[in-house]
C-alpha positions in Angstrom: 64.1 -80.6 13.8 61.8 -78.4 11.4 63.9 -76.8 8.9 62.9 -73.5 7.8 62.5 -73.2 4.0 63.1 -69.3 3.0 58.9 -68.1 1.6 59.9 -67.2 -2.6 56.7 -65.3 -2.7 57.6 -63.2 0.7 61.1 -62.5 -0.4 59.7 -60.9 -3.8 57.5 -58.9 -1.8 60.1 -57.5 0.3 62.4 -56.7 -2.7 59.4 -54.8 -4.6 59.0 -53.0 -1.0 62.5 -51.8 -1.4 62.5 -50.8 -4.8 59.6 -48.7 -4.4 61.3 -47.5 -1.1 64.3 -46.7 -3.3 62.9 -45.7 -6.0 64.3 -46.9 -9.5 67.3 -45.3 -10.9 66.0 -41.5 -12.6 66.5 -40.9 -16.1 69.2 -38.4 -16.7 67.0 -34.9 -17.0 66.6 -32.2 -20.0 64.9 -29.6 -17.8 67.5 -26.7 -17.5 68.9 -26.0 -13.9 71.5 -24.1 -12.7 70.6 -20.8 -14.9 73.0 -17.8 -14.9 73.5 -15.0 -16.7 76.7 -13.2 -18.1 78.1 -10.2 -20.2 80.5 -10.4 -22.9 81.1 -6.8 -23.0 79.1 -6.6 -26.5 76.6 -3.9 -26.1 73.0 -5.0 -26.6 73.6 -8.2 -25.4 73.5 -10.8 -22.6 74.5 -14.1 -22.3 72.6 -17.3 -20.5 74.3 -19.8 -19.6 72.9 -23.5 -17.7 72.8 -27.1 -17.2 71.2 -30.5 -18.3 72.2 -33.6 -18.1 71.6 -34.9 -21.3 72.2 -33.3 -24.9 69.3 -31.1 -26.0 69.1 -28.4 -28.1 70.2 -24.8 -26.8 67.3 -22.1 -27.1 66.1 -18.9 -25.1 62.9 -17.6 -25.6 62.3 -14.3 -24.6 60.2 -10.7 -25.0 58.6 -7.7 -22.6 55.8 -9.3 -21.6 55.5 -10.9 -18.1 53.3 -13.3 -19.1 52.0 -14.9 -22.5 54.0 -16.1 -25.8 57.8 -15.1 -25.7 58.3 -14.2 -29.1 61.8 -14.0 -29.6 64.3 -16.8 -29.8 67.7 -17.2 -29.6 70.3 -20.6 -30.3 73.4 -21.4 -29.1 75.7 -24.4 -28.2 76.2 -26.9 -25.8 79.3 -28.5 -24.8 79.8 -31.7 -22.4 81.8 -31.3 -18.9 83.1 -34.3 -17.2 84.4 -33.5 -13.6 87.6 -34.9 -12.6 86.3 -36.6 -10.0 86.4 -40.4 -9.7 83.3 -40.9 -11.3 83.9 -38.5 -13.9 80.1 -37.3 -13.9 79.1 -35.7 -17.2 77.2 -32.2 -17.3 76.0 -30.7 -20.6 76.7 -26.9 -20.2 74.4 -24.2 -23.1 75.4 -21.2 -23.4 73.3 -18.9 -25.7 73.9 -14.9 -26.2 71.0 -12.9 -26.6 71.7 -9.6 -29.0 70.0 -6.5 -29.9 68.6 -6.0 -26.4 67.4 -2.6 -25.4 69.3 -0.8 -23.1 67.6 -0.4 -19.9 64.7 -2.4 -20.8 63.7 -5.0 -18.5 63.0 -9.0 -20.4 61.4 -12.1 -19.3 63.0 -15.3 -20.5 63.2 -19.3 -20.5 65.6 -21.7 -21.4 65.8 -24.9 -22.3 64.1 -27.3 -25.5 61.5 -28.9 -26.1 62.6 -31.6 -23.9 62.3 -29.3 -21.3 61.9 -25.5 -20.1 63.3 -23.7 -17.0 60.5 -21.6 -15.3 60.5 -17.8 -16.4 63.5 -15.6 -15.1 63.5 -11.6 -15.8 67.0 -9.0 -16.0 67.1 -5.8 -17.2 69.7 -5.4 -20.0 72.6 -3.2 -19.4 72.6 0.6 -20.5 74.6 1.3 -23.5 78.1 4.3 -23.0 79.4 5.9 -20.3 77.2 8.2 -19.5 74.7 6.1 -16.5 75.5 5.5 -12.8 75.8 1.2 -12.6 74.9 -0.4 -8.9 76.9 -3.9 -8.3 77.0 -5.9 -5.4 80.4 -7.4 -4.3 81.6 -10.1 -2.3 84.0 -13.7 -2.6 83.8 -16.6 -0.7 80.4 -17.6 -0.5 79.6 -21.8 -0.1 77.0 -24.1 -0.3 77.0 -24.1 3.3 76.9 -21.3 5.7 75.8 -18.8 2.9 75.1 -16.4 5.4 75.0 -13.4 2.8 72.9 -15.2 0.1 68.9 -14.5 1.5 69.6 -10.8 1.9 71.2 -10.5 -1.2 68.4 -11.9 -3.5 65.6 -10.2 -1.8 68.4 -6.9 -3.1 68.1 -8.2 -6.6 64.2 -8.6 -6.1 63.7 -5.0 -5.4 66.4 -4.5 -8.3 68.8 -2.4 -6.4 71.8 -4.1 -8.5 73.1 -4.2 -12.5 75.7 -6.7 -12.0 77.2 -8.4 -9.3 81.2 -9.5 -8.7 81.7 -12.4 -7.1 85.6 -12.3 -6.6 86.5 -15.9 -6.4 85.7 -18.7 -3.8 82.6 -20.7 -4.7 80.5 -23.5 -3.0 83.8 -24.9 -1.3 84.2 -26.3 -3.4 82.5 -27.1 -6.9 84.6 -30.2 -7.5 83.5 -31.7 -4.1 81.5 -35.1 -4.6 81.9 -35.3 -7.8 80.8 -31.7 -8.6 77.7 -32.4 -7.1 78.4 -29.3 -4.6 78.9 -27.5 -7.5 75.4 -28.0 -8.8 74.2 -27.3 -5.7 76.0 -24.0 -5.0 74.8 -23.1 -8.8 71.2 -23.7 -7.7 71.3 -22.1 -4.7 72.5 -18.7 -7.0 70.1 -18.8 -9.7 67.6 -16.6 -7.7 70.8 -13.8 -7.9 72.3 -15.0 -11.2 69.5 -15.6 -13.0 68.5 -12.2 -12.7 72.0 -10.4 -12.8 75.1 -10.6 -14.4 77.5 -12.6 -12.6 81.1 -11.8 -13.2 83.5 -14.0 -11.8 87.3 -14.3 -11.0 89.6 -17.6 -9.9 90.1 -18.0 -6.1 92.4 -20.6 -4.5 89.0 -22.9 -3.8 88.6 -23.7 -7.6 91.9 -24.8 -8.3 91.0 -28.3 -8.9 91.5 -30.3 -12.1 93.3 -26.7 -13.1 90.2 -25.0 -12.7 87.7 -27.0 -14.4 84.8 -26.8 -12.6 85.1 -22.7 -12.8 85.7 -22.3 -16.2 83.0 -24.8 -17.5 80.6 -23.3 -15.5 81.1 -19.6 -16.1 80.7 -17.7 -19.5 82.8 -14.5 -19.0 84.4 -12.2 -21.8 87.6 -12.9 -23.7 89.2 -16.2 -24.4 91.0 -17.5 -21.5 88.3 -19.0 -19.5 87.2 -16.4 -17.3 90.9 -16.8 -16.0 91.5 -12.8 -16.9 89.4 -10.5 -19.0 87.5 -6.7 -18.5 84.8 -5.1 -19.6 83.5 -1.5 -19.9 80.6 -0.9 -17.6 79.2 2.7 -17.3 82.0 5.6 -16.4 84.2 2.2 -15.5 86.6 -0.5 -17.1 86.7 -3.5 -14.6 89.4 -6.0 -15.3 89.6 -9.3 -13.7 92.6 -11.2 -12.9 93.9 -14.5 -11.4 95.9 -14.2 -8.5 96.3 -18.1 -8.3 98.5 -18.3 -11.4 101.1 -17.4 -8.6 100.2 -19.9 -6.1 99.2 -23.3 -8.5 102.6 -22.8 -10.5 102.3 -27.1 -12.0 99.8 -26.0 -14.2 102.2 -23.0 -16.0 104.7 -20.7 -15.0 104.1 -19.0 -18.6 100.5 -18.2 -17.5 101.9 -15.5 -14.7 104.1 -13.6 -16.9 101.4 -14.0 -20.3 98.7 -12.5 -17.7 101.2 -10.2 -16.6 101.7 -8.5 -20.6 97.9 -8.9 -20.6 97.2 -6.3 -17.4 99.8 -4.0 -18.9 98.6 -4.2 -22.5 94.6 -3.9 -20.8 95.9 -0.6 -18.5 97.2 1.3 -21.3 94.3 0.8 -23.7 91.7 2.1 -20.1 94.6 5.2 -20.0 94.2 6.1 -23.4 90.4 5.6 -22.7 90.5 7.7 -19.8 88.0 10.9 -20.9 85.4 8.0 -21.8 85.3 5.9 -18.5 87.3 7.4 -16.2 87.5 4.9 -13.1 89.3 2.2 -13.4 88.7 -1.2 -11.0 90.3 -4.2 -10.9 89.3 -7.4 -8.9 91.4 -10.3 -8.0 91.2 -12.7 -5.3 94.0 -12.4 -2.8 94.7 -8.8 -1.5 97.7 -7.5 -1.3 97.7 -6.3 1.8 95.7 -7.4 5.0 95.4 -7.5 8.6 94.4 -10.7 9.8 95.2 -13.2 12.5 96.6 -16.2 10.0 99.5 -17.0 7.5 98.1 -15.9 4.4 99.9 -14.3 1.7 98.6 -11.0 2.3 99.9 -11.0 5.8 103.9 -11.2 4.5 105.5 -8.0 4.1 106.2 -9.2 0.2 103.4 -10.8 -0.7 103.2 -12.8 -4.0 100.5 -11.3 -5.8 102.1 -7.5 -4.3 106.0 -8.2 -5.5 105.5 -11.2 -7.7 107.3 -14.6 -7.6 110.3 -14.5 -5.7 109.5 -10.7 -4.9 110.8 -9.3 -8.1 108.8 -11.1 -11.3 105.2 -9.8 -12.7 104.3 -7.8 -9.5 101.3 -5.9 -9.4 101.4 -3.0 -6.7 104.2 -1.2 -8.9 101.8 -2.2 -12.3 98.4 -0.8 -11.0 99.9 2.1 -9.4 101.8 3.1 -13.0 99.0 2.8 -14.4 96.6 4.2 -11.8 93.8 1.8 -11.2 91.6 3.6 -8.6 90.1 0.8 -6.7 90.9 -3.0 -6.2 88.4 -5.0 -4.8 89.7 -8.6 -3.0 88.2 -11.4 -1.2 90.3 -14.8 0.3 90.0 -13.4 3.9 86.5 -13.9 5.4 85.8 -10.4 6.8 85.6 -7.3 5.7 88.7 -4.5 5.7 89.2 -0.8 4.1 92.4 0.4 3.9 93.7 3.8 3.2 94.9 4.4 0.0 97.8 2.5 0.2 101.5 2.3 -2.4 104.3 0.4 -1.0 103.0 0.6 2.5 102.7 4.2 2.6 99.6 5.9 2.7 98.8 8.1 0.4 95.6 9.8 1.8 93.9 12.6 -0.5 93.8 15.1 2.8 93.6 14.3 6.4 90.0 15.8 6.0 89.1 13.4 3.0 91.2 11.0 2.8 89.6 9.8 -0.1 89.4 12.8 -2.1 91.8 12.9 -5.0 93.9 10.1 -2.9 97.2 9.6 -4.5 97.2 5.9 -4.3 94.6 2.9 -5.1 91.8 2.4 -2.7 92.0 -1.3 -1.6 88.4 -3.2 0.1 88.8 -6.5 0.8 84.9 -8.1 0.7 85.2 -11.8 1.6 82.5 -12.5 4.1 79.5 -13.7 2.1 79.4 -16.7 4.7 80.9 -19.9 3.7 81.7 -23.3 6.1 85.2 -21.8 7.0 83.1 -19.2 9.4 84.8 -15.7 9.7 88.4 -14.8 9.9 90.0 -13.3 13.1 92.2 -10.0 12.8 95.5 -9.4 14.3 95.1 -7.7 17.6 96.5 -4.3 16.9 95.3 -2.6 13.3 98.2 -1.6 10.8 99.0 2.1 9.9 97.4 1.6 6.7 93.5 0.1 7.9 91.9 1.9 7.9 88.3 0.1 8.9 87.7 -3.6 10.0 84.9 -5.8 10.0 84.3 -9.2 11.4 81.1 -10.1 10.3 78.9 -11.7 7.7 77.9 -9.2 5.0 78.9 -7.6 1.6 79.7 -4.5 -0.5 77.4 -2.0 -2.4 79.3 -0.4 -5.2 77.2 2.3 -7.0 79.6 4.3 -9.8 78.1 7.6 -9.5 79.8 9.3 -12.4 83.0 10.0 -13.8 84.0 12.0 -10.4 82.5 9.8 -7.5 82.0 6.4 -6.3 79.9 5.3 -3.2 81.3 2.5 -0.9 78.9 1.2 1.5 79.3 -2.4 3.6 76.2 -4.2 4.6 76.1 -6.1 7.9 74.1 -9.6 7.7 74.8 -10.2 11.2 73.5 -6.6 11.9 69.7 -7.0 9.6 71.3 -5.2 6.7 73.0 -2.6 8.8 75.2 -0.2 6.9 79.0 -0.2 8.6 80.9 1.3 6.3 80.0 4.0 4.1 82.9 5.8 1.7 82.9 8.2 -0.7 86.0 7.7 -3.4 86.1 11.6 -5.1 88.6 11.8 -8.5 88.1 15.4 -10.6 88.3 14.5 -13.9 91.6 16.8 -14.8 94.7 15.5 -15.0 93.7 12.3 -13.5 95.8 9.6 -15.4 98.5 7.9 -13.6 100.2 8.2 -10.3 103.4 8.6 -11.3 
C-alpha cells in the first residue's frame, strides 16, 4: 500500500493562505470614533465627548473656518470603561469641554491626538438667556437595527433645523449586547446627529444593564449623578431629566427613588421661583404615565409606578409635577406616537373646548417613542381613552420649537409617510399668573 506522507511545504502554504484570508489580529486603534457632543448647562460652552481604544491624549481643535489651521485647542480627560460583559472589553472614553464659545456662532472641530484625528464635524454653539426661540428634535427608542427614524433625521440636522436633540431613553437595544459592541455601533451610527447637536439623554428600561453602565460611560450630561437625573436652562425653558427606572430596577437602590424624588422637588421650586426668566417648564422621563396601548406596561395600570410611586403611595410624580406645574412631559417606552389632553388624575383638564391647549389647566403629556428600533411598533388598544387625545402607529418623531415665553409648537413627523406632518399643536400659557396648578 502507498502511504501518503502529509507535503510540509503545502501545509505552510495553506496556513499563510488563511492568515492572509484572516487577516492578522488589528492593533487596538487611537483614531477617535463614536463622537458626540453635550451641554453642561455652562453658558459659552460645549462638551465633546468619544472613543478610542487605547490611551491617548484628549484634545479638540477648533475655530470658524471651514477649512485650514484650527487654531484653538482645548484638553480634557480620559477615563477607561470595561463592559460587564464576559469579556470585559475595555473602551477609553475623552471627554473635553470647550468654553468661551460665541453664542450663535457656528465652529468646525476635530478630536483626537496625535495618534490620531477624527475627520472635521461642525455645531453651532447655543445662544446665551432667555430671550431666543430653541428648535429640538425628540424621540426614545431608537436601535442599531430598524432605525427607521435615523436617515430623515440627520439630513434635519444637515439643513440645521435643530439646537439640541432629546433622546428619552432606549438606545441600540441594547449597548451592553456582545460585549458592548452594539453599543459602539449604535454610537457610530449617531455621530452624523450627535456630532453635530447636543444630545441629551435620560435612562430607559433597555440600559439597565451592569446598573447602567454602558449609559452613563457613554454620555456626558450635566450634574453629578451620571446623567441618571439633571436639567438645564435652554432658551424661555428649564428641562429636567429624570429616571423613571429607579422604580422598576429596585436591587440596585431603593434610596435612589426617594434621593431623586427630594431632587425633582428641590429642582421645581428653584424653575418656580425662576418663573419670569424661563417660563415653560419640561420634563422628560422614560415611561409615561399614562398610555393607551395594546400590552402590559406600566403605563397601561390605572396606578402606574412612575404616576403613584411604589406601592401607589411613595415619591409619585403626577401629584409633584402638577404642584409644581411643569407644562409638558415628554415620554418614550411605547413604540408609537400618542397626545393626550392635558391630563391630572385622569381628568382632563382642557384650556377650552375651542383650544384645548390654551391656558390648559393640567400638563400636556406626548409620548414620542417610535424612532424605529428591532421591537417594530406597538399596537393600541382598540377603543381610545377619554383622555387621548391623538394616536399614531407609525415610525417618526417630534419637532419641538419653544417659540417664546407664551407658545410652544408641537408637530409629529411621519417616516412612514416621507416626512409627513401628523400632528401639529400649539401649547399657548400667558405669562400672568402662570405658576402652579394648585
Amino acid at each position: 500500500m502507498h502511504v501518503l506522507r502529509p507535503c510540509w511545504s503545502c501545509c505552510c502554504l495553506l496556513l499563510f493562505c488563511s492568515l492572509g484570508i484572516q487577516g492578522t489580529p488589528k492593533a487596538p486603534s487611537a483614531a477617535p470614533e463614536q463622537v458626540h457632543l453635550s451641554y453642561l448647562d455652562e453658558p459659552g460652552s460645549m462638551t465633546v465627548t468619544w472613543t478610542t481604544w487605547v490611551p491617548t491624549p484628549s484634545e479638540v481643535q477648533f475655530g470658524l473656518q471651514p477649512s485650514g489651521p484650527l487654531p484653538l485647542r482645548a484638553q480634557g480627560t480620559f477615563s477607561p470603561f470595561v463592559d460587564g460583559g464576559i469579556l470585559r472589553r475595555k473602551l477609553y472614553i475623552h471627554r473635553v469641554t470647550l468654553r468661551g464659545l460665541l453664542p450663535g456662532v457656528q465652529y468646525v472641530y476635530r478630536c483626537g491626538s496625535a495618534q490620531g484625528w477624527s475627520r472635521r464635524f461642525r455645531f453651532r454653539a447655543l445662544k446665551n438667556g432667555p430671550h431666543w426661540s430653541p428648535r429640538l428634535a425628540v424621540y426614545g427608542d431608537l436601535g442599531a437595527d430598524n432605525p427607521k427614524a435615523l436617515p430623515r433625521l440627520r439630513r434635519d440636522t444637515q439643513q440645521g433645523m435643530y439646537d439640541a436633540v432629546l433622546h428619552v431613553g432606549d438606545f441600540a437595544y441594547n449597548m451592553d449586547q456582545d460585549n458592548a459592541r452594539i453599543g459602539d455601533r449604535f454610537m457610530r451610527l449617531i455621530e452624523p446627529v450627535a456630532a453635530s447637536l447636543p444630545y441629551m439623554t435620560c435612562p430607559g428600561n433597555h440600559e439597565e444593564r451592569y446598573n447602567f453602565s454602558n449609559y452613563k460611560a457613554r454620555f456626558n450630561m450635566p450634574g453629578d449623578s451620571e446623567g441618571l437625573w439633571y436639567s438645564w436652562d435652554l432658551g424661555p425653558a428649564h428641562i429636567i431629566s429624570f429616571s423613571t427606572e429607579v422604580y422598576f430596577f429596585l436591587h440596585y437602590g431603593r434610596h435612589l427613588v426617594e434621593k431623586q424624588f427630594h431632587w425633582l422637588e428641590s429642582d421645581l421650586q428653584k424653575a418656580n421661583q425662576n418663573r419670569a426668566a424661563r417660563p415653560w417648564i419640561i420634563t422628560m422621563g422614560h415611561r409615561p404615565m399614562y398610555c393607551s396601548n395594546a400590552d402590559l406596561d406600566d403605563c397601561t395600570w390605572h396606578e402606574s409606578k412612575v404616576r403613584k410611586g411604589l406601592r401607589g403611595r411613595f415619591y409619585g410624580l403626577e401629584d409633584l409635577f402638577y404642584k409644581y406645574g411643569v407644562d409638558l412631559q415628554l415620554w418614550a417606552h411605547e413604540h408609537s406616537y400618542e397626545r393626550l389632553w392635558p391630563i391630572y388624575n385622569y381628568q382632563v383638564f382642557n384650556g377650552s373646548q375651542e383650544k384645548p391647549y390654551t391656558n390648559p389647566r393640567g400638563p400636556v403629556h406626548i409620548i414620542t417613542g417610535s424612532a424605529g428600533c428591532e421591537e417594530r411598533l406597538t399596537p393600541f388598544s382598540l377603543f381610545p381613552r377619554p383622555w387621548s387625545a391623538l394616536r399614531v402607529k407609525e415610525y417618526g418623531y417630534t419637532r419641538l420649537h419653544i417659540l417664546n415665553g407664551t407658545h410652544i409648537h408641537l408637530q409629529q413627523v411621519s417616516d412612514d409617510q416621507d416626512g409627513k406632518i401628523v400632528d401639529d399643536i400649539w401649547v399657548v400659557r400667558p405669562l400672568l399668573g402662570r405658576m402652579m396648578y394648585l
